[in-house]
N, C-alpha and C positions, 0 to 999 in steps of 0.2 A: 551538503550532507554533513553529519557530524565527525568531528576531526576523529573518533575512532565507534565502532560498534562495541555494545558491550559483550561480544562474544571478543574481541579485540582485547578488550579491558580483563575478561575475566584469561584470557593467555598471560596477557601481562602480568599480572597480580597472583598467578598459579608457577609463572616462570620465575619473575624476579624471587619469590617466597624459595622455593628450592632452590636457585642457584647461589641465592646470599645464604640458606643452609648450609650447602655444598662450601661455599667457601669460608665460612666462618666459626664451623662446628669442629672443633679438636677431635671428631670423632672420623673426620675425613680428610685427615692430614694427605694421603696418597694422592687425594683428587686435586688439589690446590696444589701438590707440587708439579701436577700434571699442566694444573691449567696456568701456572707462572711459566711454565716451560714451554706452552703452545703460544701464549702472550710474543714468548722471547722471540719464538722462531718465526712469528708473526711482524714483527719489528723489524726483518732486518730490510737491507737498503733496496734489494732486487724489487722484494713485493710491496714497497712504500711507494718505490717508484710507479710500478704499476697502478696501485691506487689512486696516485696521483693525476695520471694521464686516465685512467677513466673516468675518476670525478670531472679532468675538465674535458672531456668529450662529452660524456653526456649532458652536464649543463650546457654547451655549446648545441647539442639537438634539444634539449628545451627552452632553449632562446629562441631556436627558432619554430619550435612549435609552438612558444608565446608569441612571437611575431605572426607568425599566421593564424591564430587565433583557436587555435587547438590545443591551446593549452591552461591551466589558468590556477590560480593558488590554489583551489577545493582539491586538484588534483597534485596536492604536496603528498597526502601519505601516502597515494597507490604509486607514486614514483616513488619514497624513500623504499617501500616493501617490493617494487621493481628492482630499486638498485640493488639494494643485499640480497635479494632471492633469485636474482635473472645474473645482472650486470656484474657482480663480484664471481657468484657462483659458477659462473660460464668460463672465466681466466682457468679454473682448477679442471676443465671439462677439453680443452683445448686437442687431448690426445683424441678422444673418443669423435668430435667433429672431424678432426682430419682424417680421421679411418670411413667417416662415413657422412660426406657431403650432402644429403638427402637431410641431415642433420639441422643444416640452417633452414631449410625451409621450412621442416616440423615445427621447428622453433616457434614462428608466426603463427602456424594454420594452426597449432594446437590449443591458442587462445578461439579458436570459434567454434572447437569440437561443443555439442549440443549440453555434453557432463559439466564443462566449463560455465557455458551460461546459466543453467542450471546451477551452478554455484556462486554465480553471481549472484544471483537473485536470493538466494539460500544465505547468501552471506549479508546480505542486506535487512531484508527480515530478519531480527535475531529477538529470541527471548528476552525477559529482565536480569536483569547482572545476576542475581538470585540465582535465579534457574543456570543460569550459560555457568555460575563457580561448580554449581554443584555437575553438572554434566561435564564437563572437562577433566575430572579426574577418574569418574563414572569410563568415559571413552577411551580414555589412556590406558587404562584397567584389564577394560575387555581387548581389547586391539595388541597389547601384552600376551595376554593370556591366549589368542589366536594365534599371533606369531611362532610361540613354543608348542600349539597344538598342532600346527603344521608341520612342523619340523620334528613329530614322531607321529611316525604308525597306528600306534595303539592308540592315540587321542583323536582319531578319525570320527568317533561320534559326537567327542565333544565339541572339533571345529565344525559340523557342523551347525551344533544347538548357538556358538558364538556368532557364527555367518549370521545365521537368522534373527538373533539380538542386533547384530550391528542393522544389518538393511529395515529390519523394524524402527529403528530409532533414526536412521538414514529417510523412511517413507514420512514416519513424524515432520520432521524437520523440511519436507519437501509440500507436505499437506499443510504445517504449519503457513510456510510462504505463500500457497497459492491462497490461500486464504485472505490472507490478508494484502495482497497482489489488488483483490476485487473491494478490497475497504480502506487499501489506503495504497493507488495506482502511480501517485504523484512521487513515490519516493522514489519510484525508478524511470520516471516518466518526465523527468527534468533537464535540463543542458549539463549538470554537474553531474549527475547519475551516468548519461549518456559519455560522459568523457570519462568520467573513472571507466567505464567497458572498454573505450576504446585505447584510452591512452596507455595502458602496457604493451598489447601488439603493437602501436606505431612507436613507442620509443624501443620495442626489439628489431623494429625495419630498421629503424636510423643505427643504428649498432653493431648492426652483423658486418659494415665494412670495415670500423674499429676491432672488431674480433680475427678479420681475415686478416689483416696487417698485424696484429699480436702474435698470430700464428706463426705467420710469414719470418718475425724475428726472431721470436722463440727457438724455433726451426732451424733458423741458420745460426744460430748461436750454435743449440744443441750438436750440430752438424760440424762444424766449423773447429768445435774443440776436438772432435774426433781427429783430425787432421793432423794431427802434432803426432801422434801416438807411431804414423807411417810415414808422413815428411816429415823429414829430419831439417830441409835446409828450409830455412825461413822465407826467401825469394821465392822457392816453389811454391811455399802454402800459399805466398801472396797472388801468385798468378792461378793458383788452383781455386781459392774463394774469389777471381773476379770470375775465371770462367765459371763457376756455378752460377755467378748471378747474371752474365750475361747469357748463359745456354740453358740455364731450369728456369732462372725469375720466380715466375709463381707457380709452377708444378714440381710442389715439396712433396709428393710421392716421390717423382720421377730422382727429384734430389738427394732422397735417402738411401735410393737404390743404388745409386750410383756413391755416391762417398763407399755404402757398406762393397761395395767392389772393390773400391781401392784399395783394403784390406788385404786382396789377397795381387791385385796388380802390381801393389808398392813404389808407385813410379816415381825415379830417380832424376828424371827430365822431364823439359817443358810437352817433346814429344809422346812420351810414354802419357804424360795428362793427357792430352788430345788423344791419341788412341782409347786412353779407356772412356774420353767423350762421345769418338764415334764410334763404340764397342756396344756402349747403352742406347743409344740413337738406333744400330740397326737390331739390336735386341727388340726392343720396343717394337720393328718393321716388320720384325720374322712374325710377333707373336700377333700383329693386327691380321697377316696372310701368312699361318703356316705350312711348310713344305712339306710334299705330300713323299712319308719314307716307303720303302719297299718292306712287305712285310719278311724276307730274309733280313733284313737288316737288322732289324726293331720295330721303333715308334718314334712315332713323333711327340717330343718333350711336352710339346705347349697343348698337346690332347692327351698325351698319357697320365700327366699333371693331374687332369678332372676323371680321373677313370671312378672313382668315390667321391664323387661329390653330392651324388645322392645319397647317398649313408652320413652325410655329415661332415666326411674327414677330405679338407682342403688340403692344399699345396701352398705355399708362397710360389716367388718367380725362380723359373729353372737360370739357375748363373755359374758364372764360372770359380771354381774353389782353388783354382793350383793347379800347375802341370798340365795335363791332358783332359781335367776332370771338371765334368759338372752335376750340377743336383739339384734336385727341389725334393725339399720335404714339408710334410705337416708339424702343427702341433702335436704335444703328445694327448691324444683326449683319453680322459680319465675314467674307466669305464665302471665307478661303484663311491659311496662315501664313505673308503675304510680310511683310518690314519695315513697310511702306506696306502694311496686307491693304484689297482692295475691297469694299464694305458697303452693304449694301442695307437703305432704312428707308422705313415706311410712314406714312403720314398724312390724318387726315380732317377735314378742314374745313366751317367752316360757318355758322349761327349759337346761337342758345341752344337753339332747338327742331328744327331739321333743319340735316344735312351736307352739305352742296351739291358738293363737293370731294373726291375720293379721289385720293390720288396718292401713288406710289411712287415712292420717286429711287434711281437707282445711281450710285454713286460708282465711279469706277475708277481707283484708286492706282495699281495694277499694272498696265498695257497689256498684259504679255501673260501673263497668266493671266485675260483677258478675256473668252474661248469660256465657262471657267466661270461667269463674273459674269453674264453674256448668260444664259445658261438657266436661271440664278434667276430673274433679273427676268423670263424669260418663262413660267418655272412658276407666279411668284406672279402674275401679269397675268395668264392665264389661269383663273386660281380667284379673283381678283378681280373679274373681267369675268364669270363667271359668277352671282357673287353678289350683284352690282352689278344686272345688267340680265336675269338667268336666260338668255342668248344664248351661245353660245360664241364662242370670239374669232378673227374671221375672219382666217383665214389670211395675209391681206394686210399685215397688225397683226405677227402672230408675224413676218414674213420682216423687215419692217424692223427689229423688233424685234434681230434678231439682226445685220442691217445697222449698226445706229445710226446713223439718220439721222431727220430732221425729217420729221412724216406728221402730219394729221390727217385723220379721218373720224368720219359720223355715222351711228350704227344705232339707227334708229328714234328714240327721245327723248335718247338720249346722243350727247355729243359725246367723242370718242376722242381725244384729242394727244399725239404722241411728239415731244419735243425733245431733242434733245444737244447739251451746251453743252462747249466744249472749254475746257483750262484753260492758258492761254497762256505761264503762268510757272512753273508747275508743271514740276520737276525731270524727269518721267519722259515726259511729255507726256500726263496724265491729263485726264480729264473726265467726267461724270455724263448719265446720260441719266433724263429726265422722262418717267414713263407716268401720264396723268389720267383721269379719267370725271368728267364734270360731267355734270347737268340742263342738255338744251336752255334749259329754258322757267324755272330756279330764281332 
């Protein structure tokens, strides 16, 4: 195949034109100071090193995808645009795979989604350099101008008229291919052809075990330097980093859980380590089979955690904080796109073995986009108060609720309390309202 398409050429020749602009024109002194300082911070030793060692891993899997015969020079530039758009960009993605391990596999399958091939094919067929200069700034243009129509209201008719410009020029470009698919079938219909489709999914197969090993140190670095902050003596942090590697290894969730414990464990001995090892160990046991509370008691933590989970609003894991006390709370979700947005977050309190405490707080930055903040917090009180006490939430509850004012009551074994606390120095004249469910009797 040819070493680049001229839809390839006309990128090149539209990029390098503006960036040697950007960087040479007196009229963008900001941006050049910008980009010598991302230069700089690009340079230093941490991220060289890396580069380093993934340069020679991956030539190390294209040796041996040249030894098995899967691999072969024609396929040099879909591995250079591999390596910069897969294998560099994945190093900076490292947080977002470990939250969510489904992550490596998408990776692969999403080279054979039908859009993909389909662009394969789209990217092979290309116009004359002519056409492909003048269409690339044409595309840049509208795709701009959609972005900002999206992002307000009022230009609702015009994203649409843009939508339909792009998929028009999207169907071109797919009509164009198949066309010429039936008059010249050989250009995709060859050993070169066939390896540029496949050779990015198998050098991301060979890859993903270099990525989990990155993680893997990244992770215990990141981990590792926390340590210092609560061991003091230096012997302890050393037997506290082997036992993580001997008792986490390679479950850096379970890792991070545990160090952010220590926080509040502060152990001053080899024994107090060990305890907060088998602290997290039987945490981990409760919450595979949780114990079933009395409902005079409370709840149980590791179900009352998801009592919202269908509204959106999660929990992290119920741990222990200090003293007698534990908790799991949510994010604060943000419920509007003002400057100041108002945000509602969930919370269960307790001790080691039951949650004595549920309560939900709203925050209100915004005063008056407050009608909205008010019927979250009384959608999620409402599915709270269900799951809490299987009762629905009497009416009297909801009306203050949207009032925001100070109310308690009690049905049956639960006691109900609505506070609102105003916020006296706050710019907008904000404040928060408190909705609880405790055990009468806990």
């Amino acid at each position: 195949m040819d070493v680049l398409t001229t839809r390839e050429w006309s990128f090149l020749i539209w990029m390098s034109g503006i960036t040697g602009y950007l960087l040479l024109s007196p009229k963008f002194v900001e941006v050049q100071e910008s980009f010598r300082e991302l230069v700089k911070n690009l340079l230093v030793r941490q991220i060289i090193t890396i580069l380093i060692l993934i340069t020679i891993y991956v030539l190390s899997c294209i040796y041996g995808l040249f030894q098995a015969s899967l691999w072969g020079w024609h396929q040099l530039k879909v591995t250079i645009i591999w390596y910069i758009s897969t294998a560099v960009l994945l190093i900076f993605k490292l947080e977002s795979i470990k939250k969510d391990f489904r992550h490596f596999k998408n990776l692969v399958l999403d080279y054979f989604k039908l859009s993909v091939m389909i662009g394969f094919v789209v990217g092979t067929y290309t116009f004359n350099l002519f056409i492909e200069l003048a269409l690339m700034p044409l595309l840049f243009l509208i795709s701009g101008m959609l972005g900002i129509a999206q992002s307000k209201k009022e230009y609702k008719s015009l994203e649409k008229i843009l939508n339909g410009v792009l998929a028009s020029i999207g169907f071109l470009f797919v009509a164009y291919s198949i066309y010429m698919v039936f008059f010249d079938f050989g250009k995709i219909a060859n050993k070169d052809a066939i390896r540029d489709f496949y050779v990015p999914p198998l050098l991301t197969l060979t890859y993903l075990p270099f990525i989990f090993l990155m993680m893997l140190c990244i992770t215990y670095e990141k981990e590792f330097l926390k340590l210092q902050f609560f061991i003091s003596n230096r012997w302890l942090r050393i037997y506290t980093k082997i036992c993580a590697l001997l008792f986490f290894n390679a479950r850096i969730v379970l890792l991070e859980r545990w160090i952010a414990s220590l926080i509040f464990y502060k152990p001053h001995t080899i024994s107090e380590v060990n305890k907060s090892i088998r602290q997290i160990f039987k945490m981990v046991s409760i919450e595979s089979n949780p114990p079933k509370i009395n409902n005079s008691e409370g709840w149980s933590p590791y179900t009352a955690k998801d009592f919202l989970v269908d509204l959106g609003i999660k929990t992290g894991y119920y741990r222990f904080v200090g003293g007698n006390e534990w908790y799991s709370n949510s994010e604060m979700i943000e419920l509007d796109e003002a400057i100041l947005p108002n945000n509602i977050s969930f919370y269960v309190i307790g001790n080691e073995r039951v949650a004595m405490l549920l309560k939900l707080i709203l925050n209100v930055n915004s005063p008056e986009s407050a009608i909205i903040a008010k019927n979250k917090l009384l959608s999620s009180a409402r599915l709270l108060f269900i799951k809490a006490t299987n009762f629905q939430l009497p009416n009297e509850i909801e009306e203050v609720i949207m009032k925001g004012i100070n109310y308690s009551l009690v049905v049956e074994n639960f006691s109900v309390v609505l506070e609102k606390q105003d916020w006296p120095t706050h710019l907008y004249g904000g404040y928060n309202i408190n909705f609880s469910i405790s055990c009468r009797h806990s």
